[in-house]
TORKOL-4160 file (C-alpha; in steps of 0.2 Angstrom, whole numbers, padded with zeros to 4 digits, m for minus):
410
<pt num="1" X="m0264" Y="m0026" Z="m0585"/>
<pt num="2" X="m0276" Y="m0014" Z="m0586"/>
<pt num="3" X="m0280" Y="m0003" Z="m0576"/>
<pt num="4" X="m0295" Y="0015" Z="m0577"/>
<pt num="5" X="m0295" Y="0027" Z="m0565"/>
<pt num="6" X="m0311" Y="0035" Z="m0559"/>
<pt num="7" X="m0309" Y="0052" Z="m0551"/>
<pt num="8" X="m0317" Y="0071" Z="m0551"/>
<pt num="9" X="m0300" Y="0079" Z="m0558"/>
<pt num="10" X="m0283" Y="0072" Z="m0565"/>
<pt num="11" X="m0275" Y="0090" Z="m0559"/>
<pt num="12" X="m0288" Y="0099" Z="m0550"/>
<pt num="13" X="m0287" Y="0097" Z="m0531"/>
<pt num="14" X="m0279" Y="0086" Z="m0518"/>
<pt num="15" X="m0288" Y="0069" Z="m0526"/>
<pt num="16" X="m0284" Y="0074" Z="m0544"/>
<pt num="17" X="m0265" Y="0077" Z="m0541"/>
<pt num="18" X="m0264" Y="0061" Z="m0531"/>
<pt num="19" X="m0273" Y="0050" Z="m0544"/>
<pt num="20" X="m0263" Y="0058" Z="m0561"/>
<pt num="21" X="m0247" Y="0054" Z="m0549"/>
<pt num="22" X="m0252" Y="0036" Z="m0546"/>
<pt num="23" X="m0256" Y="0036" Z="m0566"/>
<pt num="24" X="m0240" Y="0041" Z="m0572"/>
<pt num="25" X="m0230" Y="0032" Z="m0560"/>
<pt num="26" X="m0240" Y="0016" Z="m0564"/>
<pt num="27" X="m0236" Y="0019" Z="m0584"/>
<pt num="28" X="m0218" Y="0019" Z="m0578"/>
<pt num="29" X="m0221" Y="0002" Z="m0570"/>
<pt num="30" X="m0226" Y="m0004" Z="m0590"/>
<pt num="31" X="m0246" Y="m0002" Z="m0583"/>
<pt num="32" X="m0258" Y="0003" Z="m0595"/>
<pt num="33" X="m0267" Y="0016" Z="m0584"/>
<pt num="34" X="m0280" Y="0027" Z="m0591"/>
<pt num="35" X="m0293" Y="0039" Z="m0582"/>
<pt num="36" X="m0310" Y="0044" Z="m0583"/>
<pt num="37" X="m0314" Y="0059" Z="m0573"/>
<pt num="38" X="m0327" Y="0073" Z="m0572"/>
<pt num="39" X="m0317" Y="0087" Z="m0576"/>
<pt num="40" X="m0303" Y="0086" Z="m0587"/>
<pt num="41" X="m0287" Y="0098" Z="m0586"/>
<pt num="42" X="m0273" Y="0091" Z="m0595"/>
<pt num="43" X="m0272" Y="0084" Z="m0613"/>
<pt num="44" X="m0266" Y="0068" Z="m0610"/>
<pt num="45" X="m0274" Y="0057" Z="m0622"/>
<pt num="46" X="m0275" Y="0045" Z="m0608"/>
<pt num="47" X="m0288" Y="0053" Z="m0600"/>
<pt num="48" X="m0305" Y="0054" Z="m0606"/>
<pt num="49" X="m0323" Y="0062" Z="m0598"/>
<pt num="50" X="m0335" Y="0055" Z="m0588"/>
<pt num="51" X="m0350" Y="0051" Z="m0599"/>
<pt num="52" X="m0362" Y="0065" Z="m0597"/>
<pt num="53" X="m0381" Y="0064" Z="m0602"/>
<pt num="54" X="m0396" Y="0077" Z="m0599"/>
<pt num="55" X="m0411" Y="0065" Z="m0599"/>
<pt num="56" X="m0429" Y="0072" Z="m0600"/>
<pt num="57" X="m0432" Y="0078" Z="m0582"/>
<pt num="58" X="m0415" Y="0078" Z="m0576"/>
<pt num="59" X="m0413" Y="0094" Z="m0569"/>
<pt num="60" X="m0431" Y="0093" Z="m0562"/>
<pt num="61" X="m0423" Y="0077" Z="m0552"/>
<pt num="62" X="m0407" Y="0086" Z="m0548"/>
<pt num="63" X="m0419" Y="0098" Z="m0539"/>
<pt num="64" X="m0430" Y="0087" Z="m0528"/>
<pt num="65" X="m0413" Y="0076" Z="m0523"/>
<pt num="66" X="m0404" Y="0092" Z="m0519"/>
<pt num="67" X="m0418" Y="0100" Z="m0509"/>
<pt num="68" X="m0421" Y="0082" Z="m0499"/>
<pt num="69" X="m0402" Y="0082" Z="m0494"/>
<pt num="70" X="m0395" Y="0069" Z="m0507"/>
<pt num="71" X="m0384" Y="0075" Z="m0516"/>
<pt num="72" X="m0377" Y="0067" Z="m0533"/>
<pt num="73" X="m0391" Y="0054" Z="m0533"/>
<pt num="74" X="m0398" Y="0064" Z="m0550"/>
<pt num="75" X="m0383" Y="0059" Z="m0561"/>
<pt num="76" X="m0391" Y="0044" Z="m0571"/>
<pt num="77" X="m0380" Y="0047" Z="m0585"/>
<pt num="78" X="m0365" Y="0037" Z="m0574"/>
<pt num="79" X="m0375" Y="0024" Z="m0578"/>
<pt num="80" X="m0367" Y="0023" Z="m0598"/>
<pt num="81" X="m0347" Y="0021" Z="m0590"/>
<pt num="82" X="m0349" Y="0002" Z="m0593"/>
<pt num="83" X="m0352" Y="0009" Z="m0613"/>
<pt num="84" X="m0335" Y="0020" Z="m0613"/>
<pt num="85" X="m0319" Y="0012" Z="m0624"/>
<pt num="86" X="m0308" Y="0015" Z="m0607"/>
<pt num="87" X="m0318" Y="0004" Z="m0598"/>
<pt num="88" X="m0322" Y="m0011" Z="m0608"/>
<pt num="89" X="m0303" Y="m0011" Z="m0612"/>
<pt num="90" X="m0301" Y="m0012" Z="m0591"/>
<pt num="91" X="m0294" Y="m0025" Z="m0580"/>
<pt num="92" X="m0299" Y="m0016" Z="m0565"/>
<pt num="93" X="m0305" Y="m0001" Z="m0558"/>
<pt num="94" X="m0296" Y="0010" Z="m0547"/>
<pt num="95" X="m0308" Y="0023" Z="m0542"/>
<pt num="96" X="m0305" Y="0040" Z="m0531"/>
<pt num="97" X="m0316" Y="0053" Z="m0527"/>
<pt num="98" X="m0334" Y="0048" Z="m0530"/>
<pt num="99" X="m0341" Y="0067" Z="m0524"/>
<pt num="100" X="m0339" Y="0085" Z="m0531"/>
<pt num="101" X="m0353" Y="0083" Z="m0546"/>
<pt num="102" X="m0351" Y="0071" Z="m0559"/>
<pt num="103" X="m0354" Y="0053" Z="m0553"/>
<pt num="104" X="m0369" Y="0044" Z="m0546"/>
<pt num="105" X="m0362" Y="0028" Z="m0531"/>
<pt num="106" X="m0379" Y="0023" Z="m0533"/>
<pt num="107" X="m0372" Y="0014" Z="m0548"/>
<pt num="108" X="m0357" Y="0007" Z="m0540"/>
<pt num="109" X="m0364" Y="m0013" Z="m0542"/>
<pt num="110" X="m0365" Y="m0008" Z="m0559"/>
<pt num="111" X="m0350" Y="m0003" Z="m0562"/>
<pt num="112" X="m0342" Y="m0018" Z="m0551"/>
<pt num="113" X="m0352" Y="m0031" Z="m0555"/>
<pt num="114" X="m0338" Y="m0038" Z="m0568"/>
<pt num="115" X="m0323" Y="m0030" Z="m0563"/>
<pt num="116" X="m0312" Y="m0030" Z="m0548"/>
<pt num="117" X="m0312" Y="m0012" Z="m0541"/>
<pt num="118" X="m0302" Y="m0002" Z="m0527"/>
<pt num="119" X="m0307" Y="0012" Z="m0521"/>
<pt num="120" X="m0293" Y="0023" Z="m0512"/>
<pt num="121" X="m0302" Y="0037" Z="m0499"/>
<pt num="122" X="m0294" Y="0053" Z="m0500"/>
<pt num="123" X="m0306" Y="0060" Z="m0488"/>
<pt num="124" X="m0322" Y="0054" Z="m0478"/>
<pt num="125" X="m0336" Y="0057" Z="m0489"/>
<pt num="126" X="m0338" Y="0037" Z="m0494"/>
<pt num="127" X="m0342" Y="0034" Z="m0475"/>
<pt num="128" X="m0353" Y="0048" Z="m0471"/>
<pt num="129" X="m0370" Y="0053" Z="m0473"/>
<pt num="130" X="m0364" Y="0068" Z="m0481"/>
<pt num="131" X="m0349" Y="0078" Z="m0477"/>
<pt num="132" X="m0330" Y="0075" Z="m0483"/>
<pt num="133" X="m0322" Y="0078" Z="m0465"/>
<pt num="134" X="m0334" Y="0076" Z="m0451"/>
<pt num="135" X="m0323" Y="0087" Z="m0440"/>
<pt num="136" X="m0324" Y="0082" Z="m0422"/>
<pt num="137" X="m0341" Y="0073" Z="m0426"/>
<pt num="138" X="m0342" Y="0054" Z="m0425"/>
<pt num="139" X="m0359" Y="0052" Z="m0429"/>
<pt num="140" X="m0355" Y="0040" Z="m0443"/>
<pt num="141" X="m0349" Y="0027" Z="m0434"/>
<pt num="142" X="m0367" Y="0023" Z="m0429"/>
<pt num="143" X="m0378" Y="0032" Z="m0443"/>
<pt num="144" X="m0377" Y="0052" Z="m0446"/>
<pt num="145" X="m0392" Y="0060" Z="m0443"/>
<pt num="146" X="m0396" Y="0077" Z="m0433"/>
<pt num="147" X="m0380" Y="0085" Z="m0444"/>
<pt num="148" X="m0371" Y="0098" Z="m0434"/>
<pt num="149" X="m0363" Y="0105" Z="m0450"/>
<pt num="150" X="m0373" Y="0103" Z="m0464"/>
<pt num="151" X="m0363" Y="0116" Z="m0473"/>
<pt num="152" X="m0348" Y="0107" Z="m0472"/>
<pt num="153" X="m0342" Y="0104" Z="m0488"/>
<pt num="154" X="m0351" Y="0095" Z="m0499"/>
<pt num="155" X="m0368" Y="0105" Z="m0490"/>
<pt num="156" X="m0385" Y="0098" Z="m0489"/>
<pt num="157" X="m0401" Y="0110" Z="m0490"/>
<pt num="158" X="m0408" Y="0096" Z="m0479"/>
<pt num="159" X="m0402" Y="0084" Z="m0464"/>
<pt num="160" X="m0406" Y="0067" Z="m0473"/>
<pt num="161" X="m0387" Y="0059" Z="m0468"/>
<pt num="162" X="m0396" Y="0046" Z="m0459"/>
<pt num="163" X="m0406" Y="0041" Z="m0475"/>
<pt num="164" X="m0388" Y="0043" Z="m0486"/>
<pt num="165" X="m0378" Y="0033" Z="m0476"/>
<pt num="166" X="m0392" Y="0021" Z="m0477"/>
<pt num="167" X="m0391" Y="0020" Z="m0494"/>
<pt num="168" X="m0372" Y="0019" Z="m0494"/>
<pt num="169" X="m0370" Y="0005" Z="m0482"/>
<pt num="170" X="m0385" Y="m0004" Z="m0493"/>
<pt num="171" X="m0373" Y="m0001" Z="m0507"/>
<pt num="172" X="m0357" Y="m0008" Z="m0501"/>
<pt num="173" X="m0366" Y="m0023" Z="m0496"/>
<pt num="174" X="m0369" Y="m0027" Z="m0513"/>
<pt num="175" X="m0350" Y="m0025" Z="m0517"/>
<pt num="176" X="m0332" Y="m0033" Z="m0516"/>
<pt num="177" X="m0322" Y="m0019" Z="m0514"/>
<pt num="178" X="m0302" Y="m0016" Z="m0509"/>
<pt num="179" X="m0303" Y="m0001" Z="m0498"/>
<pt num="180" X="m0284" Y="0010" Z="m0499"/>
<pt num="181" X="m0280" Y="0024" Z="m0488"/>
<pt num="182" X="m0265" Y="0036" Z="m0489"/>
<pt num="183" X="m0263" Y="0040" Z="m0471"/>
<pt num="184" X="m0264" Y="0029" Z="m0456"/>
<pt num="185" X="m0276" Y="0042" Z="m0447"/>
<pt num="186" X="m0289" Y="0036" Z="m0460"/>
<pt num="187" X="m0287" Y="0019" Z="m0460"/>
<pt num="188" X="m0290" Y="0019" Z="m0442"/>
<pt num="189" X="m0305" Y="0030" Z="m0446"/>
<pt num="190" X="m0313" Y="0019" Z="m0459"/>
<pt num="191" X="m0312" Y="0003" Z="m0447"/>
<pt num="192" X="m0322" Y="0010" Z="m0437"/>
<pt num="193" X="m0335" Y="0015" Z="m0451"/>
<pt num="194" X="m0347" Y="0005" Z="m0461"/>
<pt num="195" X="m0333" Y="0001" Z="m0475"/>
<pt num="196" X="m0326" Y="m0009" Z="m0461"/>
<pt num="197" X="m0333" Y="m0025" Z="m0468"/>
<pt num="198" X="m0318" Y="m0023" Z="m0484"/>
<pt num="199" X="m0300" Y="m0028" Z="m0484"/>
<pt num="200" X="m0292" Y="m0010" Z="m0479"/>
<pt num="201" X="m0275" Y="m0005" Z="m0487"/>
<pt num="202" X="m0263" Y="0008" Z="m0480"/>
<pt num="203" X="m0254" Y="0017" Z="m0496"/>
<pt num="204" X="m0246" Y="0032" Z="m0493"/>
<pt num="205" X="m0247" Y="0045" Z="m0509"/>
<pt num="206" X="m0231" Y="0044" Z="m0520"/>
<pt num="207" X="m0220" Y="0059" Z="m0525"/>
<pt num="208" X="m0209" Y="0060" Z="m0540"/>
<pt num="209" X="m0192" Y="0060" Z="m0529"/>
<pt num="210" X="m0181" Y="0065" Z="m0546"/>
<pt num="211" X="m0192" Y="0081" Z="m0548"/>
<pt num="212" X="m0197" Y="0086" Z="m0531"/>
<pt num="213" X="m0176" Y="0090" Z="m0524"/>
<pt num="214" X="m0168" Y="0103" Z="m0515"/>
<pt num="215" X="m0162" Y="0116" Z="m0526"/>
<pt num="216" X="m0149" Y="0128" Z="m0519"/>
<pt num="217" X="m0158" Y="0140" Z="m0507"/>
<pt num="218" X="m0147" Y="0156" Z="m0508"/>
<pt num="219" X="m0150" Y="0157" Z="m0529"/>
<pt num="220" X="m0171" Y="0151" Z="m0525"/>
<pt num="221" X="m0172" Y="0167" Z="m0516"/>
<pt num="222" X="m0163" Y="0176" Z="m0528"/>
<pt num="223" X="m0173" Y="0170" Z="m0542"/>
<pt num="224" X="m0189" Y="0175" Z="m0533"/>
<pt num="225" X="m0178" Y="0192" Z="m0529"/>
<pt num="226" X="m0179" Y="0190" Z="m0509"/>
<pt num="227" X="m0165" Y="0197" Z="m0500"/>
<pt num="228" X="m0154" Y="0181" Z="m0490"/>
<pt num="229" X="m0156" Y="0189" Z="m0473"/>
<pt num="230" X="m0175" Y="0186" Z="m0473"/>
<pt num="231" X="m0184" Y="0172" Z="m0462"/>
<pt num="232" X="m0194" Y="0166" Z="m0477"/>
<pt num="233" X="m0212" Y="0155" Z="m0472"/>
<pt num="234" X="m0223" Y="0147" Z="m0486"/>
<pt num="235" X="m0240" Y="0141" Z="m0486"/>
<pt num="236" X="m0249" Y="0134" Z="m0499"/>
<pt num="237" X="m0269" Y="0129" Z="m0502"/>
<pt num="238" X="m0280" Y="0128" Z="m0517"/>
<pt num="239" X="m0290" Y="0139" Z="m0511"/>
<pt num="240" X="m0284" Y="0150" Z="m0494"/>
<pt num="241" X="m0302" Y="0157" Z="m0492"/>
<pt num="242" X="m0307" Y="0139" Z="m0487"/>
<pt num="243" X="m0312" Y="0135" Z="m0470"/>
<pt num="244" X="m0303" Y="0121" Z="m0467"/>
<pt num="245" X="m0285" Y="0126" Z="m0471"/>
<pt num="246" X="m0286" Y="0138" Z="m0457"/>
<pt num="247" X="m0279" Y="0153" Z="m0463"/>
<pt num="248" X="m0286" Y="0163" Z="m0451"/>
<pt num="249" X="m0275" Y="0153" Z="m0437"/>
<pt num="250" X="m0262" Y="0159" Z="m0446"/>
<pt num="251" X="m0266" Y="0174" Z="m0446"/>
<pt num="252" X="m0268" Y="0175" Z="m0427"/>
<pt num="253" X="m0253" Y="0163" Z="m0426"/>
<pt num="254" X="m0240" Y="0174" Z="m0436"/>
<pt num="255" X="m0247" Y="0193" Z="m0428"/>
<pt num="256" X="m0242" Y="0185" Z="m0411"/>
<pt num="257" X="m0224" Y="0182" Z="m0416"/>
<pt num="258" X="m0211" Y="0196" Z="m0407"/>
<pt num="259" X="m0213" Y="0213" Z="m0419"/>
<pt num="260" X="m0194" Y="0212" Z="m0423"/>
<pt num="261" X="m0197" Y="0195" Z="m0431"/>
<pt num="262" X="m0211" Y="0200" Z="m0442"/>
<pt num="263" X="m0200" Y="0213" Z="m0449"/>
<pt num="264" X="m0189" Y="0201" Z="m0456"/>
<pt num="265" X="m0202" Y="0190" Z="m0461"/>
<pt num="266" X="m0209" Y="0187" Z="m0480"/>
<pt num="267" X="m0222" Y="0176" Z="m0483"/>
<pt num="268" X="m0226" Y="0167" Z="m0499"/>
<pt num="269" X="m0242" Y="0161" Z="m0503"/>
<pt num="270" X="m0250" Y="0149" Z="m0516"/>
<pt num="271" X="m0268" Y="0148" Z="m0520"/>
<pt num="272" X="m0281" Y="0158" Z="m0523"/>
<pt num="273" X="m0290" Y="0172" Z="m0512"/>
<pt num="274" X="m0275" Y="0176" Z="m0501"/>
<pt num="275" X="m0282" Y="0195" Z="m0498"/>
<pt num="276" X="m0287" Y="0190" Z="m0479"/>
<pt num="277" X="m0269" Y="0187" Z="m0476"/>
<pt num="278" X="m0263" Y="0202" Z="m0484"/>
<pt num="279" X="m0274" Y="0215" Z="m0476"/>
<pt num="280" X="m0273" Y="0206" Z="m0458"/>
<pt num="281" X="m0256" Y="0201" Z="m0457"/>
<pt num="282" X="m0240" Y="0213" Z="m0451"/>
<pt num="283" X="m0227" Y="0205" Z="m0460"/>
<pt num="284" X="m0224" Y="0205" Z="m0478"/>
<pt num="285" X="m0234" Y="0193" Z="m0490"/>
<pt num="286" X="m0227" Y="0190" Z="m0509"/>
<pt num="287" X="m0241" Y="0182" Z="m0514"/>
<pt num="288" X="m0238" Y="0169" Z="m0530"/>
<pt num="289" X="m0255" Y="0162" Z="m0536"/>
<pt num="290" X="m0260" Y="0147" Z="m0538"/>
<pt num="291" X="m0247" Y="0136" Z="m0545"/>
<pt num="292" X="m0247" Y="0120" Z="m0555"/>
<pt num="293" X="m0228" Y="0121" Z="m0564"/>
<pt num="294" X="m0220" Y="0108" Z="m0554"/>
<pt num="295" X="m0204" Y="0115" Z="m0557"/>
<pt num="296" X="m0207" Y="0133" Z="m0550"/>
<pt num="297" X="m0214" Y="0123" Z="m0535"/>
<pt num="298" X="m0199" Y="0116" Z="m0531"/>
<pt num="299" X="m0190" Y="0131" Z="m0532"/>
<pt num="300" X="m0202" Y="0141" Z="m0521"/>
<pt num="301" X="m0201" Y="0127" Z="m0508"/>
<pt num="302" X="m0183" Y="0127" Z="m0509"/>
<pt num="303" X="m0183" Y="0147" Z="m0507"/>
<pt num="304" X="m0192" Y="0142" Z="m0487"/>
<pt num="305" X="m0185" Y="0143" Z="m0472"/>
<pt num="306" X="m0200" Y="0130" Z="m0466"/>
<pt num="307" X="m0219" Y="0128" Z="m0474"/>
<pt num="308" X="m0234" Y="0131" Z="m0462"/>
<pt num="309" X="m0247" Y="0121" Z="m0465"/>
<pt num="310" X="m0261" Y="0127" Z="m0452"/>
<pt num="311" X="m0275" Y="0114" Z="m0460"/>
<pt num="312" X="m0288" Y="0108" Z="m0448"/>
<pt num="313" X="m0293" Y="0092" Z="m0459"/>
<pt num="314" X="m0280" Y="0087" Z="m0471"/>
<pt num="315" X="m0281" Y="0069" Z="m0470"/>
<pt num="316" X="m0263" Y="0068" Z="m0478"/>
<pt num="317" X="m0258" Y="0083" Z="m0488"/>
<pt num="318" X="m0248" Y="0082" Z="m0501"/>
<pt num="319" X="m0240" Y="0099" Z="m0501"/>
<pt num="320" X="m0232" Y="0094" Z="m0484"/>
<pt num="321" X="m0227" Y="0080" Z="m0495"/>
<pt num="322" X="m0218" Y="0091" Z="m0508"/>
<pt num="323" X="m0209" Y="0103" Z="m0494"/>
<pt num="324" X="m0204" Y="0086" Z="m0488"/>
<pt num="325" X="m0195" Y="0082" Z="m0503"/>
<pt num="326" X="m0189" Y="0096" Z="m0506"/>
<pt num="327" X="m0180" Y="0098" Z="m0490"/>
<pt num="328" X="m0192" Y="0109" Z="m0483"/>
<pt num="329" X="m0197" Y="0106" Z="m0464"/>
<pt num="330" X="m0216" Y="0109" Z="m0459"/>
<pt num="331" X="m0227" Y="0117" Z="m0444"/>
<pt num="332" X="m0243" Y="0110" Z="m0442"/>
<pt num="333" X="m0258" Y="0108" Z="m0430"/>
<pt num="334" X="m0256" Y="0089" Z="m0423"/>
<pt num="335" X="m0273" Y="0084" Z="m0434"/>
<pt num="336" X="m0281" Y="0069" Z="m0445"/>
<pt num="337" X="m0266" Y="0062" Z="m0458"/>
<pt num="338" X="m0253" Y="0077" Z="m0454"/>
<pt num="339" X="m0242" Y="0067" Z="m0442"/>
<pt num="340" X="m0239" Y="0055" Z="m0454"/>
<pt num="341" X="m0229" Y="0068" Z="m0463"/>
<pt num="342" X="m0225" Y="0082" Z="m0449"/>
<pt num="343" X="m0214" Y="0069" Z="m0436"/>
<pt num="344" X="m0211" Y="0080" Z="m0421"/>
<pt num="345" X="m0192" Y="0085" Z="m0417"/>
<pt num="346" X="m0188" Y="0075" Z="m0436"/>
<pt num="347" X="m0197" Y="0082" Z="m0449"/>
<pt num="348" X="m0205" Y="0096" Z="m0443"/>
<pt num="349" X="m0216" Y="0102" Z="m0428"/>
<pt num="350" X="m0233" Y="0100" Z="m0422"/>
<pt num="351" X="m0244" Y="0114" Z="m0413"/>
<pt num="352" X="m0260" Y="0110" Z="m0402"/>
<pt num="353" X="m0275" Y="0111" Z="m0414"/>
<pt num="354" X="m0285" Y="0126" Z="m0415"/>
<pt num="355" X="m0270" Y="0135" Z="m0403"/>
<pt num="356" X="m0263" Y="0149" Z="m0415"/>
<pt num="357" X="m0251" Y="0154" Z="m0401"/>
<pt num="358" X="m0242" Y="0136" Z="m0401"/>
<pt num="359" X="m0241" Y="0137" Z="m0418"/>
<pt num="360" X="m0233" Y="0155" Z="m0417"/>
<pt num="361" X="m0222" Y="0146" Z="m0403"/>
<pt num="362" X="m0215" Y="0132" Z="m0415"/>
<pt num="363" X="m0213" Y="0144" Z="m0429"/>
<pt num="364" X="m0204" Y="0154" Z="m0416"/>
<pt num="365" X="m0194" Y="0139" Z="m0411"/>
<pt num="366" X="m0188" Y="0133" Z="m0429"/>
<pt num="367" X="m0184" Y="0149" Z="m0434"/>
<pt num="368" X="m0171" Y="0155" Z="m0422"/>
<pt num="369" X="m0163" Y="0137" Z="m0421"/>
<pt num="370" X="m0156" Y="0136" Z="m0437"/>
<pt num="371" X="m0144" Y="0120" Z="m0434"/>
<pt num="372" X="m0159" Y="0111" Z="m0431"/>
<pt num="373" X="m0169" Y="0119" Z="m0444"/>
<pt num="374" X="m0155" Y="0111" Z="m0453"/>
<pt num="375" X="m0154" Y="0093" Z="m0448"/>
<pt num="376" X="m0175" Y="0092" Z="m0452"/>
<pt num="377" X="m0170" Y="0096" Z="m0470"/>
<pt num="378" X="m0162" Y="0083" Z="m0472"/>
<pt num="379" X="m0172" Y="0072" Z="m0463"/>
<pt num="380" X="m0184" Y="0078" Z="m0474"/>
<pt num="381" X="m0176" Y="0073" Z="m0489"/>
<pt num="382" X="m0170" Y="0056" Z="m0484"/>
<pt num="383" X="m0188" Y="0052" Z="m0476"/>
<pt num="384" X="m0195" Y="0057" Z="m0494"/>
<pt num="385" X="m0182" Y="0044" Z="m0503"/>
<pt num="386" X="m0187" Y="0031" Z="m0493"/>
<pt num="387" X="m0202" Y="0030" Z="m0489"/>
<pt num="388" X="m0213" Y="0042" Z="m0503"/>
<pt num="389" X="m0203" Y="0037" Z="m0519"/>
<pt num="390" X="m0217" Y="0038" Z="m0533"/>
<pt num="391" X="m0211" Y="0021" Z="m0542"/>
<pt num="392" X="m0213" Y="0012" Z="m0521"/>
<pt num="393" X="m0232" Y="0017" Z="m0520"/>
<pt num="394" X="m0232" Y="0012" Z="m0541"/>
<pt num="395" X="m0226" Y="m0005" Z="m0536"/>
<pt num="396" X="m0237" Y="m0007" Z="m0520"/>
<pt num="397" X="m0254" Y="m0005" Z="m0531"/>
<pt num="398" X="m0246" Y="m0018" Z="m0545"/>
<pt num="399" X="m0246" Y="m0029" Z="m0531"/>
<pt num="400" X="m0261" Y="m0024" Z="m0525"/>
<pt num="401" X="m0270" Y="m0025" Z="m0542"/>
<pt num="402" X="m0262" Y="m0043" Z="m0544"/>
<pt num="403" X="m0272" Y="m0049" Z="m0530"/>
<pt num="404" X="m0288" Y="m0040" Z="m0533"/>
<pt num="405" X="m0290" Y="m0049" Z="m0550"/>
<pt num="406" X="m0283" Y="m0066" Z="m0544"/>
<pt num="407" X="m0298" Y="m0064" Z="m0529"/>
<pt num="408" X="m0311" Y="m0056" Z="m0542"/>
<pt num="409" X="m0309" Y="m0074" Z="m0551"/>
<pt num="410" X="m0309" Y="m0087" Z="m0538"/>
């Protein structure tokens, strides 16, 4: 079996680490799995470049679609995927995030006409008329229009999501697609949306259980050169700046713990752009970058005392997934895919959303209860084993792709 993998990134960003997981745990399965994304990051000589192509007037397209609100419509060269040597050698196609640049779904019947295709959701951009997290916004259960947040990631100069989820609901009618979500908040979302017509999958994101352990906190700490004594918190977001990771209720969360608290306090951040946190916070910030080594992950996870995780729309977040593993219990707001990861009183705790002093309150909790601080991490850890294990999800999608092609011929 073969099997391409069509996504923006095979490392960059939430989708990107997700599919190269899937990828390599599926090699280990003995499944020839290659990708095709916009924006290569590794050298892997599985993994090849979305077909690019400047036709005449391309970029005087790119402008009119991109001033009427649609964006990616402009991208005509996805049109020559059929003619790359990843995809004709394909049994099926496993595609990811169809957003961020580099990819036109107005192609999709194209690409599908011949090959069984899944499409796992790793937001909600594939059921919206524009955004990738509609917040509390459920316009797109009827048909968008009249956007209230049409900068929401990705932005529109114009309000056309009525027109665009027109055209995406136009499109999956043409289609005979297996639709695969990671966390059973979404899957509840997409039945309610216009992909409700597919077959709907729930697949949690595998970790590499082997790599992703406890390591032994009291040498983790002195490796990063952290005296024992300290409460240590982490955080963690490609980009901390962002809106949606809600840094700035963290902020207001961790400046309303007790002052003799904050002093034993270090916080360790990776990502970019964690200057807010540093000027605004009381306590101290080691700040670490962003962070792709898996290894010096694990050991900065290990080095926590709990990871805080104050996102208002992760729909399943795979650094709570790595804390996990690692032994690590989470604080979180109660939001989208979180719980599935976050189980109150097992893994972690939740806090109200958009309630900075509930989160300070459970931070508060955890902290001063050790013995139960304790009994999470290795609930953690044995949750992780069972139940996120890279080589389970690899097996689920074997399963999954056995069926698709035994369907695609009937």
């Amino acid at each position: 079996m073969k099997v391409l993998h069509i996504n923006q990134s095979d490392l960059g960003g939430g989708a990107g680490i997700a599919s190269y997981r899937l990828h390599q745990g599926l090699l280990s399965q003995g499944i020839d799995s290659k990708l095709l994304v916009g924006i290569p990051q590794t050298d892997d000589p599985r993994v090849a470049r979305v077909p690019r192509r400047n036709y005449p007037l391309t970029g005087l397209l790119k402008n009119i679609t991109d001033e009427l609100g649609l964006n990616y419509v402009s991208h005509l060269a996805t049109w020559k995927i059929p003619s790359h040597k990843f995809y004709q050698e394909a049994d099926i196609l496993n595609l990811h995030n169809l957003h961020s640049g580099y990819f036109n779904y107005l192609f999709l019947p194209y690409l599908t006409q011949n090959k069984p295709a899944i499409y796992i959701l790793h937001d909600m951009w594939a059921f919206t008329g524009h955004c990738a997290n509609s917040f509390d916004c459920n316009r797109w259960q009827k048909g968008c229009g009249q956007c209230p947040y049409p900068d929401s990631y990705p932005a529109i100069k114009r309000d056309n999501t009525e027109l665009e989820w027109k055209l995406k609901k136009w499109i999956y009618e043409q289609l005979k697609l297996i639709i695969v979500t990671p966390s059973q908040w979404l899957m509840n979302q997409v039945k309610l949306s216009i992909l409700n017509r597919f077959v709907i999958h729930w697949i949690p994101h595998g970790i590499d259980i082997k790599l992703y352990i406890p390591l032994d906190k009291q040498e983790c700490r002195r490796c990063l050169q952290i005296e024992q004594y300290r409460y240590i918190l982490m955080t963690s977001a490609l980009n901390l700046k962002d809106p949606i990771k809600g840094m700035d209720l963290l902020i207001k969360a961790l400046n309303t713990l007790p002052k003799s608290m904050q002093k034993e306090i270090i916080l360790l951040t990776m990502g970019d752009g964690d200057k807010p946190l540093k000027s605004q916070l009381d306590c101290d910030v080691l700040s670490l970058g962003y962070i792709n080594l898996d290894q010096l992950k694990v050991m900065i996870f290990s080095a926590a005392d709990l990871f805080i995780f104050p996102t208002r729309g992760d729909i399943f977040g795979l650094v709570a997934q790595e804390a996990m593993a690692c032994g690590t219990p989470t604080v979180a707001f109660d939001v989208c895919g979180v719980p599935d990861l976050v189980r109150p009183g097992i893994t972690g705790l939740l806090a109200e959303p958009e309630n900075p002093q509930d989160l300070a309150h459970k931070i508060e909790q955890l902290l001063i209860d050790g013995e139960t601080r304790q009994k999470m991490s290795q609930n953690c850890r044995e949750i992780a084993v069972k139940e996120y294990d890279l080589t389970l999800q690899a097996q689920r999608y074997v399963q999954l792709y056995q069926q698709a092609l035994a369907n695609f011929t009937q």
